[in-house]
NUDOKE-262415 format. One line per field, with one value per residue (C-alpha): residue in one letter; x, y negated, z negated. Coordinates in steps of 0.05 Angstrom, whole numbers. Layout:
N
r: [a;...] $
px: [X;...] $
py: [Y;...] $
pz: [Z;...] $
END
This chain:
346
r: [x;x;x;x;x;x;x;x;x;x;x;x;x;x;x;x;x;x;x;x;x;x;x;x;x;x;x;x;x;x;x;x;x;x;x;x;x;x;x;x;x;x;x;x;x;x;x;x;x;x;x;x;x;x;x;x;x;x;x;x;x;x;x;x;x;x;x;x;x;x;x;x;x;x;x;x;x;x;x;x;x;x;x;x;x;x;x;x;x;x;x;x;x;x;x;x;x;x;x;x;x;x;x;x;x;x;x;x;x;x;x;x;x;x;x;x;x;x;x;x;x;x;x;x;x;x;x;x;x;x;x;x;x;x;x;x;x;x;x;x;x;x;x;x;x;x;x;x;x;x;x;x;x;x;x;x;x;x;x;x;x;x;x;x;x;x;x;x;x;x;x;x;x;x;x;x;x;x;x;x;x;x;x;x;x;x;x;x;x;x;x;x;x;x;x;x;x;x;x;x;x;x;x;x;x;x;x;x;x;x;x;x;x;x;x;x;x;x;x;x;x;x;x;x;x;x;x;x;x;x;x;x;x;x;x;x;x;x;x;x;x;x;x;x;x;x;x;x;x;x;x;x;x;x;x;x;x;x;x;x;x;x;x;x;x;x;x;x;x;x;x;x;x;x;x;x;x;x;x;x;x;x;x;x;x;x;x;x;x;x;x;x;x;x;x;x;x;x;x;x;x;x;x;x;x;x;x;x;x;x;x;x;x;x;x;x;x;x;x;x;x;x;x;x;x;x;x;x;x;x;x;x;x;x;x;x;x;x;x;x;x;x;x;x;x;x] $
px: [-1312;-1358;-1411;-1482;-1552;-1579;-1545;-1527;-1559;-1534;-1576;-1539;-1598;-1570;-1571;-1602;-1644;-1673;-1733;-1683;-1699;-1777;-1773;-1735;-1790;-1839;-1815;-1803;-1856;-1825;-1759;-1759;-1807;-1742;-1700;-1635;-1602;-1619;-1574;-1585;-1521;-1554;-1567;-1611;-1641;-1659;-1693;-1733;-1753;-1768;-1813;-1843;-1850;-1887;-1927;-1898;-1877;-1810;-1775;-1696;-1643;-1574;-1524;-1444;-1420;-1455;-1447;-1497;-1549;-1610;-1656;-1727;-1706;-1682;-1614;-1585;-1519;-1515;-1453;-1472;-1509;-1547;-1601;-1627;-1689;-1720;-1710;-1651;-1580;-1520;-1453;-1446;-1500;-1460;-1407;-1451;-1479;-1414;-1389;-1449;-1433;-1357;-1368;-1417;-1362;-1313;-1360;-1379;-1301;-1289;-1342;-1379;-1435;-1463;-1498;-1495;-1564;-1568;-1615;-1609;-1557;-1542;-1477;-1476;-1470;-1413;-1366;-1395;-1362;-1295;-1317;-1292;-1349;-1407;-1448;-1461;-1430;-1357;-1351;-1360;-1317;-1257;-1269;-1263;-1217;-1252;-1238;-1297;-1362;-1424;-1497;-1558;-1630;-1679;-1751;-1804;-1821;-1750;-1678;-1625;-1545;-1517;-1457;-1446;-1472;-1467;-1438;-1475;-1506;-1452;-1399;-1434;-1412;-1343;-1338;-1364;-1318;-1340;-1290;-1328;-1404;-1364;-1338;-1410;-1449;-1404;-1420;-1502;-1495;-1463;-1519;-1565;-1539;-1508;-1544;-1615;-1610;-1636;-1604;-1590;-1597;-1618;-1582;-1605;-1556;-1590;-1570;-1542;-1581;-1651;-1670;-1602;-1564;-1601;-1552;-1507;-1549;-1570;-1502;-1443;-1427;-1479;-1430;-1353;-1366;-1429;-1428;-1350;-1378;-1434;-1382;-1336;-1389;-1407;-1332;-1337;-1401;-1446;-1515;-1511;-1560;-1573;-1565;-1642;-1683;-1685;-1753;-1780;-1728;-1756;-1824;-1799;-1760;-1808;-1852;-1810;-1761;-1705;-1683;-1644;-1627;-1555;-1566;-1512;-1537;-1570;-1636;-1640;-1651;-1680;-1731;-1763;-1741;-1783;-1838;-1852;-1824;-1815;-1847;-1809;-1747;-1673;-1600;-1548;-1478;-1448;-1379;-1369;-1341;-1409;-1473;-1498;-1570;-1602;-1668;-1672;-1692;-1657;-1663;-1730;-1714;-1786;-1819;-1780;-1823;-1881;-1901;-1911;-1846;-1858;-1823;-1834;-1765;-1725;-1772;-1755;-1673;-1673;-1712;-1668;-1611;-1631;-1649;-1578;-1535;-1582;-1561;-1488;-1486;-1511;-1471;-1408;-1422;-1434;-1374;-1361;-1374;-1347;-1343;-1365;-1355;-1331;-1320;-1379;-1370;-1394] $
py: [-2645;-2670;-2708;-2678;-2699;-2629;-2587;-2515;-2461;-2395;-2341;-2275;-2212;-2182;-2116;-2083;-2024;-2080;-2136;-2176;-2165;-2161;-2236;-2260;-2234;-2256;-2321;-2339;-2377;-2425;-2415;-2430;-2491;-2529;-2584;-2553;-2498;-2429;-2368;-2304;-2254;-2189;-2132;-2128;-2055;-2067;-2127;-2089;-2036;-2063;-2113;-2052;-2019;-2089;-2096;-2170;-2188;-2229;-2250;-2266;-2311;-2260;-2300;-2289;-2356;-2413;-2456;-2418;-2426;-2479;-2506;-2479;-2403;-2354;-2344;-2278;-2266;-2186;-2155;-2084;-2032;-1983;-1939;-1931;-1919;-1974;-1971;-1923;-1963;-1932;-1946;-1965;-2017;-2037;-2052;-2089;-2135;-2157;-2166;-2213;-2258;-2266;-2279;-2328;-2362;-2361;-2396;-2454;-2468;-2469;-2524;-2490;-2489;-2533;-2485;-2412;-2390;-2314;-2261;-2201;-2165;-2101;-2110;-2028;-2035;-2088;-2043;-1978;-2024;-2030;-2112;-2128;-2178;-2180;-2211;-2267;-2320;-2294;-2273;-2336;-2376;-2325;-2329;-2401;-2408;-2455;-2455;-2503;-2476;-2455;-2422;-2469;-2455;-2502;-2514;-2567;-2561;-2551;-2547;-2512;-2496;-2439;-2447;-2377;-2326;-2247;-2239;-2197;-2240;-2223;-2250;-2325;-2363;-2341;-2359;-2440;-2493;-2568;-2561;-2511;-2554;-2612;-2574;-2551;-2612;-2652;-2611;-2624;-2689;-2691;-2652;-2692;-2761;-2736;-2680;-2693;-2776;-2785;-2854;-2843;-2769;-2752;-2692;-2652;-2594;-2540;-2521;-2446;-2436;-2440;-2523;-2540;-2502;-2548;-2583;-2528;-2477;-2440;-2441;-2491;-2489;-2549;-2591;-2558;-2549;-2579;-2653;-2660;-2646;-2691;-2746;-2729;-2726;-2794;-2821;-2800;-2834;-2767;-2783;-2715;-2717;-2672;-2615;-2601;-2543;-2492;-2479;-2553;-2575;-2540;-2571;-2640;-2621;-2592;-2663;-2702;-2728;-2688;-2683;-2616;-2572;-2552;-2482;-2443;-2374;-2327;-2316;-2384;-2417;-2359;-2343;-2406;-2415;-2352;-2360;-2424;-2408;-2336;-2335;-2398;-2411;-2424;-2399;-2443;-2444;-2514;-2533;-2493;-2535;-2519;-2515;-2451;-2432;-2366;-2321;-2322;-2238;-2186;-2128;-2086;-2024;-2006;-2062;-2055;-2036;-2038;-2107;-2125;-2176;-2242;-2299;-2357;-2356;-2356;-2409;-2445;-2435;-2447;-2513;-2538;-2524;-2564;-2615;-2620;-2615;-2674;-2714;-2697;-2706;-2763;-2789;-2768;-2804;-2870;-2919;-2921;-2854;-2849;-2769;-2710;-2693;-2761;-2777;-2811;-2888;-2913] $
pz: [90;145;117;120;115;93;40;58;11;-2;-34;-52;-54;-117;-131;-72;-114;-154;-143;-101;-37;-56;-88;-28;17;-23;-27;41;71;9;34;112;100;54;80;82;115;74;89;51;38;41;86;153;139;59;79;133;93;31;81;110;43;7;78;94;154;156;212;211;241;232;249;232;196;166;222;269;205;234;182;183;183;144;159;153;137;138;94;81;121;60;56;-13;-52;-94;-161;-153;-155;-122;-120;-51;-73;-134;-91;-38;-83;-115;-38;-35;-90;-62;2;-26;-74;-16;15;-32;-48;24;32;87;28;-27;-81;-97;-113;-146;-144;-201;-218;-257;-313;-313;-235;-238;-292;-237;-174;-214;-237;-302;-320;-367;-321;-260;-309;-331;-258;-229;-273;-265;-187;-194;-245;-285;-353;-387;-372;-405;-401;-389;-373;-337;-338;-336;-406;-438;-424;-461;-461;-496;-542;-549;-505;-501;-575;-632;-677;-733;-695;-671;-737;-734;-661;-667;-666;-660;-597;-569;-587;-567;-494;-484;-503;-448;-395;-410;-413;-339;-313;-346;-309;-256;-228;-258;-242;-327;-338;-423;-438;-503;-529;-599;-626;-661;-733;-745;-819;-842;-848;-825;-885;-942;-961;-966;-1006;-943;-905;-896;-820;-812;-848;-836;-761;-727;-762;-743;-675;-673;-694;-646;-586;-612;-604;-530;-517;-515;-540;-587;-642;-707;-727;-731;-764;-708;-722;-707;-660;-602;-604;-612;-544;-510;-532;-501;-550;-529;-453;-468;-530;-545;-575;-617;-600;-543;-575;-614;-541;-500;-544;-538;-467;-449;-482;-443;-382;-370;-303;-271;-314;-284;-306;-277;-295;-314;-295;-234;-174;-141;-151;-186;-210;-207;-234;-304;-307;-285;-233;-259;-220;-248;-201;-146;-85;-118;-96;-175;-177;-187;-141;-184;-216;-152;-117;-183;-175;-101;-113;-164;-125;-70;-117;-149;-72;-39;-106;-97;-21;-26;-86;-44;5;-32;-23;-102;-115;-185;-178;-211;-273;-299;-372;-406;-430;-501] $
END
């Protein structure tokens, strides 16, 4: 790949009924004045009209591949012609905005693109468009055939991976493994160092039971399944500590003792997550042979045209995203570029 001094960007609109297009638009005074080369994968008369609808004027660069984007615009890459209402999905936009997010994997994997940044989607509008995914996540990893991924959420205040995602709750203690803590817990840690630049991460897993199981009185996974994996993370050089009382551990993180929570269950880590940083967090998929972050809410048909949707998250995604490719480029083009991911040494 030609060597670049400015990372490409690619920012799928999501679904086009929902707050996508209105957090793009309101977003992108922040968005033309970045570094890089921006291109949105959307469509020319949503963006007008939502524009027209929100009263903000917007002016775009269409272009038809990703080498006529400049920086310092807002590129355009137009893949669907629609006419909808806000708030109202369709299936022709179902099927729009999962031609957005191929076209913008295609992309990435044929390195005419560094990250993938995502707007909301609908999960009843991917099984509507025939997509047999529960979400952004699954998809991308099947697209890409990677096989060791996971769910993690950024913010200033506190960072988190997901051992187990989209499961009901009666089905998470069956479902951990220390391989799977252990799988998880190594792809932090190389986002940590590599993409985040934090020389010694310090990693803290998160028991399942109430004061990490007691002892055993309140719950034996602590010691059949998380301490094997602590002691396994250890043998590979992972900085993994714990397990910690839920309750506590996340305000020791979000103190500073902790550079990033390994959490065993949605609503363990996006509880806390939200609370702090509802308005401006990031989802980003680790393991993916590109760069991937996203909003961390979903479509709210209900704000959509209304003017009411907030931008913070995506100005959040888009700038970590840049943050992560100008690391990378630059790491690639280092003479003794050690590569990404690499194994961690004791």
């Amino acid at each position: 790949m030609v060597r670049q001094e400015k990372p490409v960007l690619l920012l799928t609109m999501g679904c086009p009924a929902g707050i996508g297009p209105d957090i793009i638009l309101k977003a992108a005074d922040h968005l033309r004045k970045l570094p890089a080369r921006l291109i949105i994968l959307g469509d020319r008369q949503v963006l007008s009209e939502r524009a027209r609808l929100l009263g903000i004027y917007v002016t775009f660069k269409e272009i038809e591949s990703p080498d006529q984007a400049v920086e310092k615009e807002l590129n355009l890459l137009s893949l669907s012609e629609l006419s909808l209402t806000p708030g109202h999905p369709t299936l022709p936009g179902s099927q729009a905005m999962v031609r957005y997010i191929r076209e913008g994997v295609r992309l990435c994997l044929s390195g005419k693109a560094q990250a993938l940044v995502t707007a909301p989607i609908s999960k009843e509008g991917l099984a509507r468009a025939g997509e047999p995914y529960p979400g952004h996540t699954e998809m991308l990893a099947d697209l890409t055939r990677t096989r060791e991924y996971a769910m993690a959420f950024y913010g200033e205040k506190l960072r988190l991976v997901l051992v187990t995602t989209h499961l009901p709750l009666a089905q998470v203690p069956a479902s951990l493994s220390p391989e799977r803590i252990l799988r998880v817990s190594r792809l932090a840690y190389h986002f940590l160092k590599e993409d985040l630049g934090i020389e010694k991460p310090r990693l803290a897993l998160a028991a399942l039971n109430p004061h990490a199981g007691e002892g055993g009185l309140f719950g034996k996974e602590e010691k059949l399944v998380l301490e094997p994996a602590l002691r396994e993370a250890r043998k590979e050089g992972i900085p993994l500590q714990g397990p910690f009382p839920a309750d506590s551990l996340f305000f020791r993180a979000v103190q500073g003792e902790f550079d990033l929570v390994v959490a065993l269950y949605h609503d363990q880590g996006l509880i806390p997550f939200k609370l702090l940083h509802f308005r401006d967090g990031v989802n980003l998929t680790l393991g993916l042979p590109f760069i991937r972050t996203s909003v961390d809410h979903g479509t709210a048909y209900e704000l959509a045209g209304t003017g009411k949707a907030d931008p913070g998250s995506l100005i959040a995604a888009v700038d970590l995203a840049l943050q992560v490719a100008r690391r990378r480029l630059l790491r690639s083009q280092a003479p003794s570029d050690p590569g990404y991911p690499c194994t961690p040494k004791a």
